[in-house]
C-alpha positions as CSV (number, residue, x, y, z in Angstrom):
1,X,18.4,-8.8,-15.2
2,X,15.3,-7.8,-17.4
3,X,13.0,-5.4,-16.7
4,X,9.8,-5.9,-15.3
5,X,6.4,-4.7,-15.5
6,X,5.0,-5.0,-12.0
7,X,3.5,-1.1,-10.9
8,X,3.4,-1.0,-7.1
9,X,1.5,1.9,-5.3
10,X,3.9,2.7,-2.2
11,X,2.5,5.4,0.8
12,X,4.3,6.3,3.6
13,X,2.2,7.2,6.6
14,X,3.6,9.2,9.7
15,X,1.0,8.7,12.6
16,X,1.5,9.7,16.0
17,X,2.5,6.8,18.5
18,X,-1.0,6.7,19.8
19,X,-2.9,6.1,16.5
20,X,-0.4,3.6,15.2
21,X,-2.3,0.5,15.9
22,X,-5.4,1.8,14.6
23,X,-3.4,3.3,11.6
24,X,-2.1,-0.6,11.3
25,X,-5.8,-1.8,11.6
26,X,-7.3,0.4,8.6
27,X,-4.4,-0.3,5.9
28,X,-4.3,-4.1,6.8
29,X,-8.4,-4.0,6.7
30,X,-7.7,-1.7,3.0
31,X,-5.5,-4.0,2.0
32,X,-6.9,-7.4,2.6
33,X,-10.8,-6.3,2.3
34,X,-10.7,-4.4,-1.0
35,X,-7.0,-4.0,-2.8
36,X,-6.9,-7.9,-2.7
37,X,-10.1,-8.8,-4.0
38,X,-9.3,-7.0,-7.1
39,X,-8.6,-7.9,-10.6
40,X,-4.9,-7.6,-10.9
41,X,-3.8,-7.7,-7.9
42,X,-0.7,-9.2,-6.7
43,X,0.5,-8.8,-3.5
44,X,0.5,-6.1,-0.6
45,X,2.7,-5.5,2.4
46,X,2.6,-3.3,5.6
47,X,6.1,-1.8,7.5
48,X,6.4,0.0,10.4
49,X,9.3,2.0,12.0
50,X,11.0,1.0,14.7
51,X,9.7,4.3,16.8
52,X,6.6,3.7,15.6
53,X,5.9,6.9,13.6
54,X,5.7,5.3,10.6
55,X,3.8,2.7,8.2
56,X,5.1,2.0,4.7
57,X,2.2,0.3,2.6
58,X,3.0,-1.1,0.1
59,X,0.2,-2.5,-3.2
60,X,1.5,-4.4,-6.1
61,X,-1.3,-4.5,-9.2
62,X,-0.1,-6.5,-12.5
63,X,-0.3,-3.1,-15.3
64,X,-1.1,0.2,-14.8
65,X,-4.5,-0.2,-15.8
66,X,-5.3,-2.9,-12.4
67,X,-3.7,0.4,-10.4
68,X,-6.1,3.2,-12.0
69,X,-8.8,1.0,-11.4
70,X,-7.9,0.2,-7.7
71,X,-7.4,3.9,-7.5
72,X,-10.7,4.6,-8.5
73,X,-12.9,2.6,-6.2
74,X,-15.4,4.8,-4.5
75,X,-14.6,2.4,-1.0
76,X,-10.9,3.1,-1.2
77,X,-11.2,6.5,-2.0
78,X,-13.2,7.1,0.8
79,X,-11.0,4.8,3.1
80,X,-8.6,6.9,2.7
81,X,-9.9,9.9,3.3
82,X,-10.4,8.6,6.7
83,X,-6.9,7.9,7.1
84,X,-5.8,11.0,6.1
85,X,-7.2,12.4,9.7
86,X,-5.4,10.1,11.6
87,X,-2.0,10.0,9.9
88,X,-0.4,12.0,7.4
89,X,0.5,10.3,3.8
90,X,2.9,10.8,1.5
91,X,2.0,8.1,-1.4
92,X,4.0,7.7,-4.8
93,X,3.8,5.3,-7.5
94,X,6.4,2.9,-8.9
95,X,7.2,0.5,-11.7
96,X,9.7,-2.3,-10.7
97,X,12.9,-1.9,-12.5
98,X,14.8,-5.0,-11.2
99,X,14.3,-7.6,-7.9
100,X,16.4,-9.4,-5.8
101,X,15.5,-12.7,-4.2
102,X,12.2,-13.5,-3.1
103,X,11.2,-10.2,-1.4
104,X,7.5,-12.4,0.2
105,X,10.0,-14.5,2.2
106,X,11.6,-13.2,5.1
């Protein structure tokens, strides 16, 4: 399979079981209110645990460049600041190397 290009921005979040819903709230409001609304954007995704500890979110931009920018924006920046008080992050970046299937669809 070729490679492809697609750079996703990937953040694990361990929050305590009380805060998870609000956790939730915030990255799905980040997500959907700014990420989405900007150039290069392609698709974004929320996971939890099944204890409840943790949110995996998950931002896919078209190039690099799309990320940086995302990155940049004063709201997100300060967004997650926020976060950072209710919930611990550890976020990493990543270039698609192959896919499987039709990982929207489940």
């Amino acid at each position: 399979m070729p490679r492809m290009d697609a750079v996703f921005l990937i953040a694990s979040w361990t929050v305590t079981p009380s805060r998870h819903d609000e956790l939730l709230d915030a990255l799905s409001g980040l997500i959907g209110d700014v990420a989405a609304k900007q150039p290069g954007f392609v698709s974004g995704a929320l996971f939890e645990s099944s204890g409840g500890n943790t949110v995996i979110a998950r931002i896919q931009m078209r190039t690099v460049e799309d990320r940086q920018r995302l990155e940049e924006l004063p709201k997100l920046r300060s967004a997650l600041r926020e976060l950072r008080t209710i919930a611990q992050t550890h976020a990493q970046r990543y270039r698609l190397v192959e896919s499987f299937g039709d990982s929207d669809s489940a």
